[in-house]
C-alpha positions in Angstrom: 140.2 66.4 108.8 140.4 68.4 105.3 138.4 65.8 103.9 135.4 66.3 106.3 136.2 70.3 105.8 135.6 69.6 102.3 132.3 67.9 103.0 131.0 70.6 105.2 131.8 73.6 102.4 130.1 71.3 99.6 127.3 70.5 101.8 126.9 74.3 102.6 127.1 75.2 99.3 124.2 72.8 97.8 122.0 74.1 100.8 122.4 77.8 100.2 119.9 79.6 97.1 120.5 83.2 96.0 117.5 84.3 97.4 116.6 83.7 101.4 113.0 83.7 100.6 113.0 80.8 98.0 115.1 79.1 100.8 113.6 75.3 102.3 114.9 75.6 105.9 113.2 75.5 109.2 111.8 78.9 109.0 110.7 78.1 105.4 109.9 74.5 105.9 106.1 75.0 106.4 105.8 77.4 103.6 104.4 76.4 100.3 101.8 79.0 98.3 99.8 78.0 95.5 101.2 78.7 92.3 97.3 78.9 90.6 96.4 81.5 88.6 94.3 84.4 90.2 91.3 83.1 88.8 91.6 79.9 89.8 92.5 81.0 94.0 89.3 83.4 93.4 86.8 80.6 92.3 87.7 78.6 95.1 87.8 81.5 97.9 85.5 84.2 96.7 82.1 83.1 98.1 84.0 82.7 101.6 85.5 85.6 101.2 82.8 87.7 100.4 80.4 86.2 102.7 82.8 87.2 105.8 83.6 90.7 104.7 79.8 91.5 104.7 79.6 90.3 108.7 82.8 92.0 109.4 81.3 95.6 108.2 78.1 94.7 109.9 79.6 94.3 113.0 83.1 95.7 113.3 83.1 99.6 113.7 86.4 99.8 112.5 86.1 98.1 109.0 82.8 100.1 108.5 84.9 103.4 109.0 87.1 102.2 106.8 84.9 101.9 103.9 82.9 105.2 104.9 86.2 107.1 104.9 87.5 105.5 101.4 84.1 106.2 99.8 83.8 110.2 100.9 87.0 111.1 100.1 87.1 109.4 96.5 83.5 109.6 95.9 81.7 112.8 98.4 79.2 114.7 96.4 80.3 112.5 93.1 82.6 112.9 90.3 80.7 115.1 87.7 81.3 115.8 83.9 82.4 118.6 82.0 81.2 118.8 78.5 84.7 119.9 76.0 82.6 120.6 72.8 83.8 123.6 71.0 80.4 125.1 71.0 79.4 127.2 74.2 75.7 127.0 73.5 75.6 122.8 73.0 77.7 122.7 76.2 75.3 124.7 78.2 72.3 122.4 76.5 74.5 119.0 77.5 75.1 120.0 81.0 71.2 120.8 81.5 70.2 118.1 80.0 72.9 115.8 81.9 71.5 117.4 85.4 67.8 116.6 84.9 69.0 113.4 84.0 70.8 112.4 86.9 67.6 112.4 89.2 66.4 110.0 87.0 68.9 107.1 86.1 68.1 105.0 89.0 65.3 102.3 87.7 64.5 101.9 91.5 64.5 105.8 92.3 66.6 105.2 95.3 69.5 107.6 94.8 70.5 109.8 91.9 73.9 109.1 89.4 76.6 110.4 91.8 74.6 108.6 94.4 75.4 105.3 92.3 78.7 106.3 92.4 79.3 105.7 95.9 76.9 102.5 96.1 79.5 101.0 93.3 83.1 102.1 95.1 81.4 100.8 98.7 80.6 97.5 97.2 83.9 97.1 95.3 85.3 97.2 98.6 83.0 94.9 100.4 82.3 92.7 97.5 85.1 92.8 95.2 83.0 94.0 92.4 79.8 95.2 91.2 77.6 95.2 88.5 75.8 97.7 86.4 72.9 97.0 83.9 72.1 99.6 81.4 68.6 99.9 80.2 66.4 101.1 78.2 63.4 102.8 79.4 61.5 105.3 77.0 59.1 106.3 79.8 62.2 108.6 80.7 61.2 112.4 80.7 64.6 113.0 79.2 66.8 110.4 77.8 65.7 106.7 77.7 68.4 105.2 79.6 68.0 103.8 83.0 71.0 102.0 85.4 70.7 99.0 88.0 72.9 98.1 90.5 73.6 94.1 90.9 75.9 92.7 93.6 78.5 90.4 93.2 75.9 87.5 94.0 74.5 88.3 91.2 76.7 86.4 88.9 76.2 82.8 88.7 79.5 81.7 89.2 78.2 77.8 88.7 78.8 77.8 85.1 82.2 77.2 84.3 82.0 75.1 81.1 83.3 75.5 77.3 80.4 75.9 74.9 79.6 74.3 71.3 80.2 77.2 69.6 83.7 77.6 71.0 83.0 80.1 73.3 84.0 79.4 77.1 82.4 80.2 80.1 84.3 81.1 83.2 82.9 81.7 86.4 79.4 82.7 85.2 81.3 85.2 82.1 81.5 83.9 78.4 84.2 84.5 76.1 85.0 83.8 72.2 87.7 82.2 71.6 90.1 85.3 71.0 89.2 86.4 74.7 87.0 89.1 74.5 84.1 89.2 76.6 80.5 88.0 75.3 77.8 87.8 78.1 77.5 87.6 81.6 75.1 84.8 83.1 73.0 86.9 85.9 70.6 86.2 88.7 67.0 87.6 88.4 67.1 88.2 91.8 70.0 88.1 94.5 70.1 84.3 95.5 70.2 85.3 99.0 66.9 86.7 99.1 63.9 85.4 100.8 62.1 84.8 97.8 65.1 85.1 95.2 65.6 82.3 92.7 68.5 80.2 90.9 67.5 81.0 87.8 70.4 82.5 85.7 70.0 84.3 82.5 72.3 85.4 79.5 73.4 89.2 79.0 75.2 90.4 76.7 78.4 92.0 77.6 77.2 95.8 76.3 74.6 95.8 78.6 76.7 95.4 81.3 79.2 97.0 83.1 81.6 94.8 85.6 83.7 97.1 88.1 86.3 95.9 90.1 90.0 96.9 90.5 92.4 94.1 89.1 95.4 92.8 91.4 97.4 91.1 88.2 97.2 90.5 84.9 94.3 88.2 83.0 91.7 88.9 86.5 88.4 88.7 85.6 87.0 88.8 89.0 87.1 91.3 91.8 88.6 90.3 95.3 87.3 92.0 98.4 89.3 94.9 99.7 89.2 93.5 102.9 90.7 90.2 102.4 94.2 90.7 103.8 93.2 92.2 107.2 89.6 89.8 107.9 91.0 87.6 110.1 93.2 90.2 111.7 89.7 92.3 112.0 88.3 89.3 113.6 90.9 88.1 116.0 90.8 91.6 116.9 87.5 92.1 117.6 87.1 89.1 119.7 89.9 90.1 121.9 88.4 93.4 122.7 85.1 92.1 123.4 87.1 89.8 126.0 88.8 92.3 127.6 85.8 93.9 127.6 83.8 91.1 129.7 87.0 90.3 131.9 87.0 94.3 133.1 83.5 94.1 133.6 83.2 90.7 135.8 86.3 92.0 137.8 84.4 95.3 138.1 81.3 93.4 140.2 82.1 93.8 143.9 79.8 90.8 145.0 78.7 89.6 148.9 78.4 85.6 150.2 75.7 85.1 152.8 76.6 81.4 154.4 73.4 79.7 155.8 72.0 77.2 157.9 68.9 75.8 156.3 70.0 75.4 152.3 66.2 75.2 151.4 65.7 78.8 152.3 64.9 81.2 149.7 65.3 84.3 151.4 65.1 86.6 148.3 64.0 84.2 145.8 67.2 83.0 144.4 67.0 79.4 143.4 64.0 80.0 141.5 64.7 80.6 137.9 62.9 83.8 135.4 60.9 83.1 132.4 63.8 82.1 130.8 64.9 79.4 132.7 67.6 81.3 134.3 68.4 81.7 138.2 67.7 85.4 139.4 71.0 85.1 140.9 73.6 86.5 138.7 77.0 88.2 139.2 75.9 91.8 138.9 77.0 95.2 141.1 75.6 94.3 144.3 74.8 91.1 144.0 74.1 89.0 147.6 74.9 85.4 146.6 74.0 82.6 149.1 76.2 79.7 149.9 75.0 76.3 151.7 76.7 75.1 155.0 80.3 74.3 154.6 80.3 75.8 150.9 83.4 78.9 150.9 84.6 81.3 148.5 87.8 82.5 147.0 88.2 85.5 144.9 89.4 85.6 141.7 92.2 88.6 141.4 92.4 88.9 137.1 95.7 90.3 136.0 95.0 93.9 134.9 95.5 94.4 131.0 98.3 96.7 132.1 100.2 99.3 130.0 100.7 97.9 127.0 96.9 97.2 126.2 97.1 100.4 124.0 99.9 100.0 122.5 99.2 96.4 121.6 95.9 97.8 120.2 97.6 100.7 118.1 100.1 98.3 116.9 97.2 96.1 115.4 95.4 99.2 114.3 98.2 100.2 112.4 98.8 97.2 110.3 95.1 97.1 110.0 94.9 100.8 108.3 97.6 99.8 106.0 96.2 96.8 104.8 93.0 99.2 103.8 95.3 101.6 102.2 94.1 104.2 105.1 96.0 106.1 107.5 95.7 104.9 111.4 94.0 108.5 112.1 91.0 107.7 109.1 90.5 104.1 110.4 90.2 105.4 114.1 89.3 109.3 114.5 92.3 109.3 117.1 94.2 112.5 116.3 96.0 112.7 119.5 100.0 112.0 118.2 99.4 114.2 115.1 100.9 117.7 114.1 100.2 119.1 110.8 103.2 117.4 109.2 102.7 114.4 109.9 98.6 114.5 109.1 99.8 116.3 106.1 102.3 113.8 105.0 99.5 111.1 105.3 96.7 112.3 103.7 98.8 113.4 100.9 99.8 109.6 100.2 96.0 108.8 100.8 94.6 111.4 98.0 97.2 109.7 95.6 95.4 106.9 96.3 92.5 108.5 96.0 92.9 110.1 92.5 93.7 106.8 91.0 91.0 105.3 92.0 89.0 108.1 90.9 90.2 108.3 87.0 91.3 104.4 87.2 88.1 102.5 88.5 85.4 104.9 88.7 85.8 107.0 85.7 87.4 104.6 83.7 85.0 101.9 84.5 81.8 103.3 85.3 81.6 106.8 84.3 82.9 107.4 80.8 80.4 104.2 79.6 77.7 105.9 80.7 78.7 108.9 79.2 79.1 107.5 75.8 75.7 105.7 76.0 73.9 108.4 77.1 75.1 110.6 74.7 74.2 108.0 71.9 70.5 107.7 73.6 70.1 111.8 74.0 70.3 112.2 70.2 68.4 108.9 69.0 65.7 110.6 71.4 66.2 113.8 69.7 67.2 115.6 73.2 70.3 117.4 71.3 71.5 117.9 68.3 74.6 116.7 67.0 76.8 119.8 66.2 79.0 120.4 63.9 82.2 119.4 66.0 84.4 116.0 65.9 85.1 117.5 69.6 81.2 117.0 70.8 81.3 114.3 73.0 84.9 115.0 74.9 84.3 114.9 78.5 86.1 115.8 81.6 85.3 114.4 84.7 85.7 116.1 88.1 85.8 114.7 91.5 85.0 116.8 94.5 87.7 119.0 95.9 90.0 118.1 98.8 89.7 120.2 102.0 92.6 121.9 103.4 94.7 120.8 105.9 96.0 124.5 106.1 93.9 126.9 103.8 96.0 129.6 103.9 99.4 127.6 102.8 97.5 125.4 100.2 95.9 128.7 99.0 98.9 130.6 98.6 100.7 127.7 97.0 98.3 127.9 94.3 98.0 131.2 93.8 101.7 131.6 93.5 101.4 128.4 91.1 99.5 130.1 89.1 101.4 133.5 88.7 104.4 131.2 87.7 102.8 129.7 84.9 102.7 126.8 86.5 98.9 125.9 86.4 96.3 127.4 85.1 93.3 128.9 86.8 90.9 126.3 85.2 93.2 123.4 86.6 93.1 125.0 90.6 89.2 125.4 90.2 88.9 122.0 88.9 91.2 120.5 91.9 88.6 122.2 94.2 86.0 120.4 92.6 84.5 123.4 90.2 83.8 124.1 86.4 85.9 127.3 85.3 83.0 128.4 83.1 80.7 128.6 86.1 83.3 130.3 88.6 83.9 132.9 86.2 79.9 133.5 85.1 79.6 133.5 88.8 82.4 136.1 89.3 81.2 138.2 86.6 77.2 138.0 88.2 78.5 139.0 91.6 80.8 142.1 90.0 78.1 143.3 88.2 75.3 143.0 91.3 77.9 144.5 93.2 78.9 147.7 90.9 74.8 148.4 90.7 74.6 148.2 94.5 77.4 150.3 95.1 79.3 147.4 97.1 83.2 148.0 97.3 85.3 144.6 97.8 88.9 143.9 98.3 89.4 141.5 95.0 87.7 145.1 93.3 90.3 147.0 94.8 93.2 144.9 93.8 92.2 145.0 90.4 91.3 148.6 90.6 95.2 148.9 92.0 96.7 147.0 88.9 94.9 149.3 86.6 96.3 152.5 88.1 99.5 153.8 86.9 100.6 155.5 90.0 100.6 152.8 91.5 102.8 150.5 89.3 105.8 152.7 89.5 
């Protein structure tokens, strides 16, 4: 007996690991992930991948929310520079010339820079990635540089080979041999296209900018934002549309008319439309015919019952968090929510939110740009360069957040501020502003106003502060 107890304690402690997840038991049995690198799970999945996250937006309301919500709140009127050169008079000149040029960086004229912007983030979310080209174009009215948008197809993703020179090409991108990127092998035209070819040629890498967000270290391709909830989008999807047609067929109240002479066609319906179909159908009010001896039965469908929507929330939910959303962005339903709870929720979303912003966006798309254009605007003579270190320091600011509860947010600032705690200039660019052109604003609308005679309360608290009495 203690020699079979022995047997069983050395057998248990061989089967046991420290971990239960890197366990081999019946639960774990089946389980066995691919230890490839990212790049080499994206080369094989990515086309798939892609592919199915463009039907799923096409045709699943949800996932199309998704991306329209992700996209206003990071992206909305666009994420706009502020020139920090010393000099006030070659800021003003920048920011002029930067705003005439925006109309104009689009080579197809379809949308303007910040409309870019939100072309990029939406297909870094469908796609994975997207591609910029950066050209030059002197026919410019103001600085000779125009951008173009490329999809993810774009890249030729065939070539996948080491070069002569050393170089190696991986997945349609070249590197030298310390890593560093070389040239991207493009498309002329998207190779879905009617018309589009398979021709592929060479670009060099600083003519191109490739925006994705990266999952782990080494990535050098985008994966679709989508990818962890597409088959949970689709399941889901179908099983609506189901429940869907099974409410509607159990909706039709339908009549049986038993007959003596089959060949009759009282109302015409054996014959068949110009489709090939009988006229007979199960629709409201339908009078089907039945020949001699021929019954019916009813069919009595289980009703979905009361857990339909909370199966359907459940999904929802899982759904949302896989998108980095909350439930109430993916669906508009704001029935369970107080201002806490929205509150709570949104404030984890706009974390989300600003990293994106400064991360991918800025990071990625915006600050290239910037430093292209700049170089451009004085080769074309557009500026001068002053005589500052400082003159091409940007700051890039996003569109404001709205208020859950302006009065609280407002008040939190403002008492922010009187603490020392932020500065004026960083509450007006949280709300989406430049501080220069508040305050030029401010002192416009004083100055209107004293000449008018107009009397406001923001006067009158000042005017308060400045009288004596009134301090003591």
């Amino acid at each position: 007996m203690k020699i079979f107890e022995s047997f069983t304690n050395l057998f248990k402690k061989k089967a046991s690991t420290p971990y239960d997840g890197a366990g081999h038991g019946k639960r774990l049995g089946n389980w066995y992930p691919s230890s490839s690198s990212i790049n080499t799970l994206l080369a094989s999945s990515l086309s798939t991948l892609r592919t199915r996250s463009h039907d799923i937006v096409r045709k699943n309301p949800y996932a199309a929310n998704a991306i329209d919500s992700i996209v206003s709140n990071c992206i909305g009127t666009g994420i706009k520079p502020q020139s920090k050169a010393k000099d006030q008079d070659f800021r003003r000149r920048i920011q002029d010339l930067w705003l005439s040029w925006t109309d104009e960086a689009d080579s197809a004229g379809v949308v303007d820079f910040y409309g870019f912007q939100s072309l990029v983030l939406r297909s870094v979310i469908e796609c994975g990635e997207c591609f910029f080209r950066l050209k030059i174009d002197k026919k410019n009215a103001t600085v000779p540089l125009k951008l173009q948008a490329l999809e993810s197809e774009h890249l030729d993703s065939s070539k996948d080979y080491a070069l002569p020179n050393g170089n190696i090409i991986r997945s349609g991108i070249e590197f030298d041999k310390t890593g560093k990127l070389v040239a991207y092998y493009l498309y002329k035209e998207h190779p879905g296209d009617i018309c589009g070819g398979h021709e592929s040629v060479r670009i060099l890498a600083s003519e191109i900018l490739h925006i994705f967000k990266p999952l782990r270290p080494g990535q050098i391709r985008g994966e679709p934002w989508l990818s962890n909830v597409l088959l949970k989008l689709h399941d889901l999807d179908q099983y609506e549309d189901a429940e869907l047609v099974r409410k509607k067929t159990a909706a039709m109240f339908a009549g049986f008319v038993t007959r003596l002479d089959p060949e009759d066609n009282v109302f015409g319906e054996g014959e068949a439309n110009g489709h090939g179909a009988a006229f007979a159908g199960l629709e409201p009010g339908t009078m089907q015919f039945l020949d001699p001896g021929e019954d019916v039965k009813f069919s009595s469908p289980a009703d979905v019952g009361g857990t339909y929507e909370v199966f359907i929330k459940q999904q929802l939910r899982a759904i949302s968090v896989g998108l980095g959303i909350t439930y109430e962005q993916l669906t508009g339903d704001l029935s369970d929510v107080n201002y806490s709870s929205i509150r709570a929720g949104l404030v984890e979303f706009r974390r989300k939110c600003t990293s994106l912003q400064h991360n991918l966006i800025v990071f990625q798309l915006c600050r290239p740009i910037w430093n292209k254009w700049i170089e451009l605007a004085i080769l074309s003579d557009e500026i001068k360069v002053p005589d500052d270190p400082t003159f091409s320091l940007v700051k890039w600011i996003p569109q404001g957040f709205a208020w859950v509860d302006p009065l609280k947010e407002q008040n939190a600032q403002m008492h922010a501020v009187r603490c020392g705690f932020k500065s004026r200039a960083e509450v007006v660019s949280e709300l989406g502003y430049d501080i220069e052109e508040i305050d030029a604003e401010i002192a416009a609308d004083n100055e209107r106003a004293k000449k008018m005679n107009l009397i406001f309360d923001s006067q009158n608290i000042n005017e308060e502060k400045d009288d004596p009495e009134v301090d003591e």
